[in-house]
N, C-alpha and C positions, 0 to 999 in steps of 0.2 A: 209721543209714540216711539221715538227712540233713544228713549234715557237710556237703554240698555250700551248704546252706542255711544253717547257723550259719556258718562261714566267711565267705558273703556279706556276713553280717552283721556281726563281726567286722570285716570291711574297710570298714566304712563308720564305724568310730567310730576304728580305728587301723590301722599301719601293720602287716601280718601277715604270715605266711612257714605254706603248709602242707605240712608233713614227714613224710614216712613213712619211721621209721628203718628198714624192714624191707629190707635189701640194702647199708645203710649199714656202713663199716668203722668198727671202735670209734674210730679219729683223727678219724674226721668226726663222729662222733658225740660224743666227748667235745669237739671244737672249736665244736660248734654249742651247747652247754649251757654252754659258755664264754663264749660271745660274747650270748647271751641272758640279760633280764632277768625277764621274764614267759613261761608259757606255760599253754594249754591242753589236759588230758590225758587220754584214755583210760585209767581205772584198767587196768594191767597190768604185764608183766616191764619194758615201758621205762620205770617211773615209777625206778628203779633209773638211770637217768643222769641226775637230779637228786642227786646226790652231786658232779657235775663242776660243778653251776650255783654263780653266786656268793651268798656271803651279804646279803640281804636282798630276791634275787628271790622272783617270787610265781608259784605254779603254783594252777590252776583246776584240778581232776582230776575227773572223770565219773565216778561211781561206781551199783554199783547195793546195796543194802541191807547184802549180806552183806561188801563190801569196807572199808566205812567207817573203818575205822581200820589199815590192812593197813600203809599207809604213812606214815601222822601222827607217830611217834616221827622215823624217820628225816630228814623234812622239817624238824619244830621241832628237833633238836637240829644241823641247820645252819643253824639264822638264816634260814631263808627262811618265807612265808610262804604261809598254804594254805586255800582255800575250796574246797568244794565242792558239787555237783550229783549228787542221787540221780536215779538212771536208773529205772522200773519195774522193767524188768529186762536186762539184759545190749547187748540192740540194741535198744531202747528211744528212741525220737525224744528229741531236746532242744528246747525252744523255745527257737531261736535270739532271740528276745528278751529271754528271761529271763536266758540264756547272759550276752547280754554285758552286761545291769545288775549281774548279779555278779561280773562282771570287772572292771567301771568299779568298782564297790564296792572289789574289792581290790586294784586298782591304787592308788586312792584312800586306803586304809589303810596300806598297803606304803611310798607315800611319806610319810606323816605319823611313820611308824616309823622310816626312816633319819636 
């Protein structure tokens, strides 16, 4: 309920892009998880075009309790990198504060790995 407000925040530590794959054709969609090295994600069906991202990018994915591991195999066995944020529950506010100290955290790790 307030992406509008982690976003904000977001852009005041780096450079951002916010995307709604929903209408997107899978060319744009697999070209956009090409050309990115970091992202932030809504645990759901598009965490699945992080298979197109390259190996050693880092995804942030928003999860709430019972998703926690839905997608951790398929992320580590491509060399990318994965932190995540439990939500209450499902539309659950994020503190955009916190958001991006664990962002900055694994962007930070992500390069000491390559």
């Amino acid at each position: 309920p307030n992406m509008s407000d982690v976003f904000a925040e977001i852009t005041k530590k780096v450079p951002a892009d916010l995307v709604r794959l929903e209408g997107m054709g899978l060319r744009e969609q697999i070209s956009l998880f090409l050309k990115r090295r970091c992202f932030v994600m809504q645990h759901g069906a598009a965490m699945c075009n992080m298979l197109f991202a390259q190996e050693g990018s880092c995804v942030l994915e928003i999860v709430n309790d019972e998703d926690i591991d839905y997608y951790e195999k398929m992320i580590s066995k491509t060399g990318m990198h994965r932190s995540i944020i439990v939500q209450e529950h499902r539309h659950a506010p994020i503190d955009p504060n916190f958001l991006t100290s664990c962002l900055a955290d694994l962007m930070r790790s992500s390069m000491t790995m390559l």
